[in-house]
C-alpha positions in Angstrom: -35.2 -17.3 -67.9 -32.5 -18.1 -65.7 -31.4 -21.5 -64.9 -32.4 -23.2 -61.7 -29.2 -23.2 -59.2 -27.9 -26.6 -58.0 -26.2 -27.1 -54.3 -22.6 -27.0 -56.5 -23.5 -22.9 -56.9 -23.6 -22.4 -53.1 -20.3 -21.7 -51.8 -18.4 -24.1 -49.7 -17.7 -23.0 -46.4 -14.8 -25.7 -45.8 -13.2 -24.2 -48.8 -12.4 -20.8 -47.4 -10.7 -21.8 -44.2 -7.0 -21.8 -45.0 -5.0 -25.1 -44.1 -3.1 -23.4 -41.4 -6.1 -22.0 -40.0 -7.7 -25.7 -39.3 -4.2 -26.6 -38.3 -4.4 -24.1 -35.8 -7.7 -25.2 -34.5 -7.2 -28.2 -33.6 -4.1 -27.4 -32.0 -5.7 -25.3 -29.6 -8.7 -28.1 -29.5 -5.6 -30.3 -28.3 -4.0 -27.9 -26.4 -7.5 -27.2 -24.4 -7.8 -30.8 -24.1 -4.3 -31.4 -22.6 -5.7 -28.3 -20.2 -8.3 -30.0 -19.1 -6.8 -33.4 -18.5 -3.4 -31.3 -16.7 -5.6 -29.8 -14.3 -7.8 -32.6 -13.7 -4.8 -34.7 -12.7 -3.7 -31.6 -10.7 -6.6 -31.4 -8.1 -6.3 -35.2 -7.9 -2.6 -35.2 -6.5 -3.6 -31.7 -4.4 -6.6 -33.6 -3.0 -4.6 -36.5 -2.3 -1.7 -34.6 -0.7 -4.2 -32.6 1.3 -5.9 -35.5 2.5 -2.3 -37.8 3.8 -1.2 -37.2 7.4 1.3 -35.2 8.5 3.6 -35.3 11.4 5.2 -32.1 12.7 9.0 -32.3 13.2 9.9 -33.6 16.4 10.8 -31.5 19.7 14.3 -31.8 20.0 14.4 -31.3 23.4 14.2 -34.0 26.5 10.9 -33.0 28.2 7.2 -33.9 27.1 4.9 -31.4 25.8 1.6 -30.4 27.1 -0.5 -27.6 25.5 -3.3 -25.6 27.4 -5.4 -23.1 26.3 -7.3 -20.2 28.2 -9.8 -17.5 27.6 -8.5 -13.6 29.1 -10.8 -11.0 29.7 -9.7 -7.2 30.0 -12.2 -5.5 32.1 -10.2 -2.6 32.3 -9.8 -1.5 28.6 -12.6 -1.8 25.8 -11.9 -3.2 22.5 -11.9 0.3 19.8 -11.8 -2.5 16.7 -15.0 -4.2 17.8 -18.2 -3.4 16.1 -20.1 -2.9 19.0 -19.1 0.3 22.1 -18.2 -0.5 25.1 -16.8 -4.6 24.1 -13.8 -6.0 26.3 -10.9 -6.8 25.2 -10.7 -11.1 24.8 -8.3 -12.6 24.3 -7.7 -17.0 23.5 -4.1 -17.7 24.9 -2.3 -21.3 24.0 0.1 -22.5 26.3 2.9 -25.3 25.6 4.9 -25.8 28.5 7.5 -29.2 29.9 5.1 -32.0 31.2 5.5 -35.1 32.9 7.1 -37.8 30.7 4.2 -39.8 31.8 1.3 -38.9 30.8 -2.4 -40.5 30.0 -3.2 -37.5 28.3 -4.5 -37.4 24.9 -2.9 -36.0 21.7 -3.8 -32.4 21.2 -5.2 -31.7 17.8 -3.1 -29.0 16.0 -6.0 -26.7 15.2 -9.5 -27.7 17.2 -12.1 -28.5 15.3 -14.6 -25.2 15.6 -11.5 -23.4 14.9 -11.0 -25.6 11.4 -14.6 -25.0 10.7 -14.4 -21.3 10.8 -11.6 -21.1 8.9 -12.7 -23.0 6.3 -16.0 -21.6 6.2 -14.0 -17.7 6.4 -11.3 -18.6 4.3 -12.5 -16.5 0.9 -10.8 -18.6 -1.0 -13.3 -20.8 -3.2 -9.8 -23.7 -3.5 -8.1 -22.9 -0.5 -8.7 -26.8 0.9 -6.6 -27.7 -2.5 -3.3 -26.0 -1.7 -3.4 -26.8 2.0 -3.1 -29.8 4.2 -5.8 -31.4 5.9 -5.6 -29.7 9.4 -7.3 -32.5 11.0 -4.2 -35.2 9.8 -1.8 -32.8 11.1 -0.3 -34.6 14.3 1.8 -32.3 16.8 3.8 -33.5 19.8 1.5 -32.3 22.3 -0.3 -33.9 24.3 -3.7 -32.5 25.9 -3.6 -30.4 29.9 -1.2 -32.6 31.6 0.6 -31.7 34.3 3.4 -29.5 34.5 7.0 -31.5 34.7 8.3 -31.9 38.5 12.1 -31.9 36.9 12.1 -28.0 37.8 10.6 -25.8 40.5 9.8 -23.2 38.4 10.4 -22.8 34.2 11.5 -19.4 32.2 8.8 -17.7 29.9 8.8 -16.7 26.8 5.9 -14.8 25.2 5.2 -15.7 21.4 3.4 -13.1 18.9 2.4 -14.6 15.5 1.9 -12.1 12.2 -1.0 -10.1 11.9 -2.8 -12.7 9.4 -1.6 -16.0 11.4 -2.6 -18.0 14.4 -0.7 -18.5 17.0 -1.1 -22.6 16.5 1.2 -21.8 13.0 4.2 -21.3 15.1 3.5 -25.0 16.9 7.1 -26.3 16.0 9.1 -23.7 17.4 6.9 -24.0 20.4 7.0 -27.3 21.4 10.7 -27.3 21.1 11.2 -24.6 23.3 9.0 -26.8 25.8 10.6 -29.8 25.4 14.2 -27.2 26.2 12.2 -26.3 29.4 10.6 -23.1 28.6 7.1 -22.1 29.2 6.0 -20.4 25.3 2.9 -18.3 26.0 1.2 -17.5 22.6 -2.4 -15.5 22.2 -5.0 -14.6 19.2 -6.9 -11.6 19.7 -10.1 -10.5 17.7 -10.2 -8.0 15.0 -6.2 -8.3 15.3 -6.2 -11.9 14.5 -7.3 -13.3 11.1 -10.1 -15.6 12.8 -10.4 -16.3 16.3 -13.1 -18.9 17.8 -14.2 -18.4 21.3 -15.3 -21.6 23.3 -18.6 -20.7 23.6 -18.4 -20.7 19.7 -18.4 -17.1 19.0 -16.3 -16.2 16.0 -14.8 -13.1 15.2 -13.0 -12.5 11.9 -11.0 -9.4 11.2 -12.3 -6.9 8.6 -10.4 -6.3 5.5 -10.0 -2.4 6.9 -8.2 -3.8 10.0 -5.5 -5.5 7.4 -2.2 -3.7 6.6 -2.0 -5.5 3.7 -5.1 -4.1 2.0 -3.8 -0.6 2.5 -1.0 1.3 0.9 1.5 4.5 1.7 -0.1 7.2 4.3 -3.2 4.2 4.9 -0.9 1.4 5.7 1.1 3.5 8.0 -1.8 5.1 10.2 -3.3 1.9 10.8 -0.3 0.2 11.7 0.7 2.8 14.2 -2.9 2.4 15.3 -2.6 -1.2 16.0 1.1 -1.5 17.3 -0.2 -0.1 20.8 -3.1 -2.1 20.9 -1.2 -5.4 20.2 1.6 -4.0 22.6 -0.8 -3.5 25.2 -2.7 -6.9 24.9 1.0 -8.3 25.3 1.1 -6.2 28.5 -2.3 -7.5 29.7 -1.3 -11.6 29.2 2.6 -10.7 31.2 0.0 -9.4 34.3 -2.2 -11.9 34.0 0.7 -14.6 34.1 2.2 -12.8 37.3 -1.6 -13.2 38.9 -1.5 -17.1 37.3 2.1 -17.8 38.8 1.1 -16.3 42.4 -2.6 -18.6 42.6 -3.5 -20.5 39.4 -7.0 -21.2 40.2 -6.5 -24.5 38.5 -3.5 -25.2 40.7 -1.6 -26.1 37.4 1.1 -23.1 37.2 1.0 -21.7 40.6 4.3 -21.0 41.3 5.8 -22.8 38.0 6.5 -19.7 36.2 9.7 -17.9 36.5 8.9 -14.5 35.7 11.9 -12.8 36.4 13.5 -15.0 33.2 10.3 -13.5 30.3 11.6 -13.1 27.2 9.6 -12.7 23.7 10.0 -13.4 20.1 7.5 -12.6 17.4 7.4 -13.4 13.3 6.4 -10.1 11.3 4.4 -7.5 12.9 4.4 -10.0 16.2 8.2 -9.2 15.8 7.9 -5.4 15.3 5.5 -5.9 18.5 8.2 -7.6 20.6 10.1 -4.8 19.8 8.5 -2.6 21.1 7.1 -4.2 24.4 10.1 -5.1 25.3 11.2 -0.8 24.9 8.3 0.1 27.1 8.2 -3.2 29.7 10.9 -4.2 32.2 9.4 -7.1 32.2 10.5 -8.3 29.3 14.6 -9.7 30.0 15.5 -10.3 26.2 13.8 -10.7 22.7 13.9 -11.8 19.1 12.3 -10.2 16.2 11.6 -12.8 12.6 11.6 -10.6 9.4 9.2 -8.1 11.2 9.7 -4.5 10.3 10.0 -1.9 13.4 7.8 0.6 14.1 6.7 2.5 17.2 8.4 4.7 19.6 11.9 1.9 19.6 13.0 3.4 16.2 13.5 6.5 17.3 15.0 5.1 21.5 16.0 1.5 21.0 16.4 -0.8 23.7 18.3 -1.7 26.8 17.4 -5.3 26.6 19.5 -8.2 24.5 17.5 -8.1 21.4 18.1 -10.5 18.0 16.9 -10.1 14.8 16.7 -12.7 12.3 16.1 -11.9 8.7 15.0 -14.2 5.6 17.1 -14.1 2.8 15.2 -10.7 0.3 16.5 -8.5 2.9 19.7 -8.4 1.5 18.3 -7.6 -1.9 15.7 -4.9 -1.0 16.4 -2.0 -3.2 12.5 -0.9 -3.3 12.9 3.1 -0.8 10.4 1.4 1.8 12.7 -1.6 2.2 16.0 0.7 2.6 13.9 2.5 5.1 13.4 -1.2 6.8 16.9 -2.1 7.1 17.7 1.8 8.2 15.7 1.1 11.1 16.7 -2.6 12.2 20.2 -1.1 11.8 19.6 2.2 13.5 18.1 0.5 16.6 20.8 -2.8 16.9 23.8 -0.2 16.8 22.4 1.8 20.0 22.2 -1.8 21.7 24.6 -2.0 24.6 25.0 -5.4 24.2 23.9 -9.3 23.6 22.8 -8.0 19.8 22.8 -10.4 16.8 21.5 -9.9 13.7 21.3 -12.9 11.1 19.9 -14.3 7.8 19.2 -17.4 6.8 20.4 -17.8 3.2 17.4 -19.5 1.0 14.7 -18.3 3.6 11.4 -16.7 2.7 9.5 -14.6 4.8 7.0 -18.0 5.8 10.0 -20.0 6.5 10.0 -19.6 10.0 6.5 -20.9 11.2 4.8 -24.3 10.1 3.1 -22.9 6.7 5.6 -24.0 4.5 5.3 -27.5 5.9 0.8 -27.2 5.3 0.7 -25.8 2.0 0.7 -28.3 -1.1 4.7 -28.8 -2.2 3.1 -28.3 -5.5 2.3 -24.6 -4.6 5.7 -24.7 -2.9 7.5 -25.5 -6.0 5.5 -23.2 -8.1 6.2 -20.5 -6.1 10.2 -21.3 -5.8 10.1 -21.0 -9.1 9.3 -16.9 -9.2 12.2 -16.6 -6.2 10.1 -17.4 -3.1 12.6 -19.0 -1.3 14.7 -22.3 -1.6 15.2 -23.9 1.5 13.1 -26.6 2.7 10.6 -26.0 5.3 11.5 -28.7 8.1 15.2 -27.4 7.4 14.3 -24.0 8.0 12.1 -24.8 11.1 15.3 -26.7 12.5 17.4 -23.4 12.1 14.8 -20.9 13.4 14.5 -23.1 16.3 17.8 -23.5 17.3 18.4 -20.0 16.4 15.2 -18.6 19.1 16.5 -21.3 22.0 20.0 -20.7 21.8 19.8 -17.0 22.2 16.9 -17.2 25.0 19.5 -20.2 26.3 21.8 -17.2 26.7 20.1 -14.3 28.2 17.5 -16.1 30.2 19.4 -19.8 31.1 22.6 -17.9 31.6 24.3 -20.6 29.0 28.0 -19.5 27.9 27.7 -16.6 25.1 30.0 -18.7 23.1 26.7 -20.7 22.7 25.5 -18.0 20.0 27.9 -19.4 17.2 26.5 -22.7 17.1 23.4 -22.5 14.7 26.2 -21.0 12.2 28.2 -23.8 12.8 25.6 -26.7 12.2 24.2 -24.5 9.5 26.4 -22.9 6.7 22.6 -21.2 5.8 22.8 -18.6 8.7 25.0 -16.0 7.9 25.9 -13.5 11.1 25.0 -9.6 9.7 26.2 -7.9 12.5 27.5 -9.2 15.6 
């Protein structure tokens, strides 16, 4: 008869986990720990970044600001990307132009409210609110439909074309510094084209994933993109002729007879570059233009342009080795060397391709850092605002203010970071 077995004949299951096996499991306990407690602290200083006030760098320029904003209508072409036949082409244009000094006016808000709301509630991006600031603490120079300054009779316009996934209200800086130089800066969102846009009767129209370059690649990427470049050309077209109609009887009274339309230039950031490119090779109209880090496409790459033109480059360009980005800097090249003249072509050493609108002032400097850490970029945002700024007026100070040509070597001169390419 076998012995009864005691709780010492069981086997210990302490006893077969090696030393350096607990060692390493409460290491990683720790480590989690230390996880959990990093990124806890984390989203506290993102929350409390996002939710400080902000103030936009000031307009360096002597006049007042005021913004405007209208609604345009197309009747005569029908939208293709909307879901429904037979839709009209709408379009919300912003307008910051040289007011009064003073005004009563109240402050614009950088991004109106609905439109926050939509983009918040669009965003797809669960953390989004984390990594950006708090649109509503954002505080512009601006100040809310005032009149148009008496200094002048009538002021030079220049049309302004954000990126395909950007509003036009992320390119506020260079804006209201043009203004406050005395420049009327025309800039417009159109649906389906636009990432979001918000009509004032609260409609909101966000662009499907399909109508996105970036979701596509090769062949894909290139059809749709010579799909859109005419539409976005031709809504630039539309806003020009609706200006003329606005200049000759502004049914408000505002600009009737304020705009100078024989002085319209244009500058765009990305494809609103590529787009300014080419509007300006099929319009008349348009008396001289920039494009920022936009790649060309269209018709211009294989005529060019009659028309001062400058292009200004972040700093990757020069390192592109990838085929498709040779092919970019064949084509900027190709078209400035067939420019009879008033052609520059610069980059800003330290720039990314965001460097020239206000995002790198809204996103977290935690995400900032992060991300300068895998090469995106090293110069700060308000210092790269400055130079894209003064790089956009002094050219447009040139070939639509008649200003000396000698002019064009100043930004170089007050900062070593922009570096002349081709002159």
């Amino acid at each position: 008869m076998s012995q009864p077995r005691t709780l010492s004949d069981f086997p210990n299951p302490r006893r077969k986990v090696p030393a350096f096996a607990r060692r390493l499991i409460k290491g990683l306990a720790a480590l989690a720990i230390l996880a959990v407690v990093g990124l806890a602290i984390l989203l506290a200083l993102l929350w409390r970044e996002h939710s400080t006030e902000i103030t936009l760098p000031a307009p360096t320029g002597h006049f007042a600001v005021g913004r405007t904003t209208y609604t345009l209508v197309n009747n005569a072409q029908t939208d293709e990307l909307a879901p429904s036949s037979g839709a009209k082409r709408e379009l919300v244009v912003w307008i910051w132009y040289p007011s009064a000094a003073a005004t009563s006016a109240a402050a614009v808000e950088y991004l109106p409210a609905p439109w926050r709301s939509a983009c918040a509630q669009y965003s797809g991006v669960l953390m989004s609110e984390f990594f950006t600031r708090d649109l509503s603490l954002v505080r512009p120079d601006s100040t809310s439909d005032p009149e148009v300054s008496p200094e002048q009779r009538s002021y030079p316009v220049v049309i302004m074309r954000a990126g395909g996934g950007a509003l036009t209200t992320d390119f506020t800086t260079l804006a209201e510094d043009l203004a406050s130089h005395g420049y009327i800066v025309v800039g417009f969102d159109a649906p389906y084209r636009t990432s979001i846009v918000v009509f004032p009767d609260k409609r909101i129209v966000t662009r499907p994933p399909a109508y996105d370059p970036e979701n596509l690649q090769g062949d894909q990427a290139d059809r749709l993109i010579n799909r859109l470049l005419p539409m976005w050309t031709s809504d630039t077209k539309f806003v020009v002729s609706q200006l003329e109609q606005m200049n000759a009887a502004d049914p408000s009274g505002k600009f009737t007879g304020r705009l100078d339309m024989q002085r319209l230039g244009m500058f765009g950031h990305s494809f609103g570059g590529a787009t300014a490119l080419q509007f300006c090779h099929d319009d008349p109209r348009c008396k001289a233009g920039i494009d920022i880090d936009g790649a060309p496409y269209g018709s211009v790459v294989q005529e060019g342009l009659k028309q001062p033109f400058m292009f200004i480059l972040s700093d990757h360009h020069r390192e592109l080795s990838e085929p498709a980005g040779r092919q970019i800097m064949a084509h900027i090249q190709s078209i400035y060397q067939r420019l009879p003249n008033g052609r520059l072509l610069i980059t800003i050493r330290g720039a990314n391709h965001f460097s020239f609108s206000d995002q790198m002032l809204l996103k977290s400097h935690y995400v900032i850092r992060m991300l300068r850490m895998f090469g995106f970029g090293s110069l700060d945002g308000r210092r790269g605002l400055a130079i894209t700024a003064e790089c956009v007026r002094t050219f447009f100070d040139v070939y639509l203010k008649n200003a000396p040509a000698s002019s064009l070597n100043k930004p170089s001169q007050h900062y070593p970071e922009v570096q002349f390419v081709l002159q």
